[in-house]
C-alpha positions in Angstrom: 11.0 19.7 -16.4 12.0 16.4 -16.9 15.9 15.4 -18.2 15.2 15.3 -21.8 13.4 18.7 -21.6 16.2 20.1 -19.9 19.0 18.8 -22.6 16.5 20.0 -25.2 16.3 23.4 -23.5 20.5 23.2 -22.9 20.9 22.7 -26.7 18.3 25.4 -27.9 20.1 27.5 -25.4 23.6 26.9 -27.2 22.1 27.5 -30.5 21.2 31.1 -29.8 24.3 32.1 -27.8 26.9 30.3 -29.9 28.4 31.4 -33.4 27.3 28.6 -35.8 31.0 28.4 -37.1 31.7 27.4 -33.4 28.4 25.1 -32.6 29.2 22.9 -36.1 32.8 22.8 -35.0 31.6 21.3 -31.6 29.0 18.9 -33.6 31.9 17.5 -35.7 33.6 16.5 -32.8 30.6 14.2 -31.9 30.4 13.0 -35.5 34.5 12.0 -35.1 33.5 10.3 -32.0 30.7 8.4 -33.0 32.9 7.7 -36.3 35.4 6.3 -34.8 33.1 3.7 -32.7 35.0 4.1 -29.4 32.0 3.5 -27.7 31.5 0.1 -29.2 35.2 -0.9 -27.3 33.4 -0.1 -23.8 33.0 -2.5 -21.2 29.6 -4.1 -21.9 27.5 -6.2 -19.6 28.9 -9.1 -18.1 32.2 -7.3 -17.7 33.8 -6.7 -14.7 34.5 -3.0 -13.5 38.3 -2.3 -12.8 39.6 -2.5 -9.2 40.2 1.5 -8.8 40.9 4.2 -6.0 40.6 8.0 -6.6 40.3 10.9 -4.5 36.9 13.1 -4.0 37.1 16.4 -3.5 37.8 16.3 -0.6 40.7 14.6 -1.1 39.7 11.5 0.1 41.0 8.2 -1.4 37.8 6.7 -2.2 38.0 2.5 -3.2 34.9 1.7 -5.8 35.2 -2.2 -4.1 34.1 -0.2 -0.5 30.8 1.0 -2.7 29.8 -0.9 -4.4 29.6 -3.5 -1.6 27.2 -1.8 -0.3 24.8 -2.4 -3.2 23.6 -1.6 -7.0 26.0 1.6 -7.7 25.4 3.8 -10.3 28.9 5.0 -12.1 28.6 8.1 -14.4 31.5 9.9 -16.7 31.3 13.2 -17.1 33.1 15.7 -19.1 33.6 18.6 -16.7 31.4 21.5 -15.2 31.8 23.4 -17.9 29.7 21.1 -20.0 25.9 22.3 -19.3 24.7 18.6 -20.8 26.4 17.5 -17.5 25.3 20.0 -15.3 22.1 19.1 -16.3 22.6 15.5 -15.6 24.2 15.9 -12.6 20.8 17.7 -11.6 19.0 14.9 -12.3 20.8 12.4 -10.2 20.9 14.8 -8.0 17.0 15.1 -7.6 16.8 11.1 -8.1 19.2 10.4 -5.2 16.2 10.1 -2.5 14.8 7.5 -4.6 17.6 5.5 -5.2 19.4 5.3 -1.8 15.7 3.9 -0.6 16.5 0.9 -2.8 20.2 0.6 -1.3 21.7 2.2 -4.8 25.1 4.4 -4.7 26.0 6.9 -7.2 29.4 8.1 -7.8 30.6 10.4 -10.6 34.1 10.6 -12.5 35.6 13.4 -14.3 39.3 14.4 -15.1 38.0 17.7 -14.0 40.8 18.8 -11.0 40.1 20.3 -7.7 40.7 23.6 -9.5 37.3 23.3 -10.2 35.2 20.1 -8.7 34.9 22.0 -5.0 33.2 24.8 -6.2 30.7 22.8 -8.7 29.6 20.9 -5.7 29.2 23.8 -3.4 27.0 26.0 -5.8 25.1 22.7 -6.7 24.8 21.3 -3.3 25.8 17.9 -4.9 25.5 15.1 -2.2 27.0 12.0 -4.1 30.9 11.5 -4.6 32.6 13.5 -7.4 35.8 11.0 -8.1 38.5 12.9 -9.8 40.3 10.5 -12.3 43.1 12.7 -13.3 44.1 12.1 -17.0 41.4 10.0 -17.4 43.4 7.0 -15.9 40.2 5.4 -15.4 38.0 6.0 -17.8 40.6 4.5 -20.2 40.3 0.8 -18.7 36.5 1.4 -19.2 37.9 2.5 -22.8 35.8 5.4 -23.3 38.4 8.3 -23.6 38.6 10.1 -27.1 40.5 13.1 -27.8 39.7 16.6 -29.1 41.0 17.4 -32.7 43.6 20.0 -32.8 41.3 21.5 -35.4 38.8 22.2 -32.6 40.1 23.3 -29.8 40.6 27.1 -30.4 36.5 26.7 -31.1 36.2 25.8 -27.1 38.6 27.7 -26.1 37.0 30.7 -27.7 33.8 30.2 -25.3 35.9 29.8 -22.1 36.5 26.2 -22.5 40.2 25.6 -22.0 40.6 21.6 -21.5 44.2 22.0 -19.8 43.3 24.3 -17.3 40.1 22.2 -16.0 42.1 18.8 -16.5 45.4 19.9 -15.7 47.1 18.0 -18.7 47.3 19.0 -22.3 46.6 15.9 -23.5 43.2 17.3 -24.6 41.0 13.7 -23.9 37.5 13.6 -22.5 35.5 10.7 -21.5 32.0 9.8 -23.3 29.2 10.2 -21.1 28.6 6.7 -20.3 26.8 5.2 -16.8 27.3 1.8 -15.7 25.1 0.3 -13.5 27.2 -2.2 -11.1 25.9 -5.3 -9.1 27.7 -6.0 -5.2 29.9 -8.3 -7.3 31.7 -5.2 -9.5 29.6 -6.7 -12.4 28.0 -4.3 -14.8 24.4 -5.2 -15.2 23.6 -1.7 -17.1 25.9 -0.1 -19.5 25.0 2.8 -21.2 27.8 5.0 -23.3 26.4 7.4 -25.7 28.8 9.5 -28.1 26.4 12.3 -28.2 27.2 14.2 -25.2 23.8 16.4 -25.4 21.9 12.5 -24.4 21.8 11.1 -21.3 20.4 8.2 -18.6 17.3 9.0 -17.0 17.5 8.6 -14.1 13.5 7.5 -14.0 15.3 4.4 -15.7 18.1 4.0 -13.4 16.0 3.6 -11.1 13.5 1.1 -12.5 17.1 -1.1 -13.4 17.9 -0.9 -9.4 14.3 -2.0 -9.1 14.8 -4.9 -11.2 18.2 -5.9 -10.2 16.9 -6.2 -6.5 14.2 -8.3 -8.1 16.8 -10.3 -9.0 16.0 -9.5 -13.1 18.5 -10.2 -15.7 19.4 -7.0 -17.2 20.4 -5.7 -20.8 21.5 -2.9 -22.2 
């Protein structure tokens, strides 16, 4: 199953085991988001990444500079392990990792999930790329990509286990876009993809063809 079959099969799946009350209440926070255009303020292509250190979790200090010095480093934003849409993605890089560290690419993934709960997602998943934990989305914000969940919502989530302040450890109630950003061994972005619809996602089939072509020395767009 490739990763548009498995959101596909994550959405049908929350559509029979959700109330609809509580799936359209989690669908108008998308339609807020995408509203609001946030993801047209990201950093685009071009840009430079911020200069940032934050700890694994292990809770190592890792520096981004260190990385992605090493070559073309894929940066994903994810919401939390409580999102399937990211478990599934997650996955996916996972199973693409081979692949990519063949052609001298580095992935690394950011949540403001805490350690409460990032240990345990990479044990049972066996993850084997570094899970950055960017407490109250410090980071995410200079990539400006943070939005905040309505007050109106949040007893929908938290009425199918999903209570933000005890994953986050804040109550500020703010989650990243999924975005991935694609970074040359300058800290440029050569790939930027941030999409407001958390159930979409990056192949990683085309992450791979952009590593591809930025060792080719391409010029890439988003």
């Amino acid at each position: 199953m490739d990763l548009a079959q498995s959101l596909r099969f994550a959405r049908k799946n929350l559509e029979e085991t959700l109330p609809r009350e509580t799936l359209e209440a989690i669908d108008n926070v998308t339609e807020e988001v995408i509203n609001e255009r946030i993801a047209h303020q990201s950093l685009k292509v071009g840009d430079m990444i911020p200069d940032f250190v934050l700890p694994n979790h292990n809770g190592e200090l890792i520096e981004i500079k260190k990385i992605f010095k090493r070559g073309a480093t894929i940066i994903s934003f994810y919401r939390g392990t409580w999102c399937p849409f990211c478990n599934v993605e997650l996955k996916a890089l996972e199973q693409a990792l081979p692949a990519i560290s063949m052609l001298g690419g580095n992935v690394v993934t950011i949540s403001p999930q805490t350690f409460v709960k990032s240990p345990q997602s990479i044990e049972e998943k066996k993850l084997n790329f570094e899970m950055l934990i960017d407490k109250s989305n410090q980071v995410a914000r200079q990539f400006n990509i943070v939005f905040k969940i309505p007050k109106k919502s949040r007893s929908y989530y938290r009425s199918i286990g999903i209570y933000l302040p005890k994953y986050n450890g804040d109550a500020s109630f703010e989650l990243p876009i999924p975005a991935t950003f694609i970074v040359n061994q300058d800290g440029k972005i050569d790939y930027a993809y941030v999409e407001p619809d958390h159930t979409q996602r990056l192949d990683p089939v085309e992450i791979i063809t952009i590593i591809r072509q930025m060792n080719n020395g391409d010029v890439l767009n988003s």
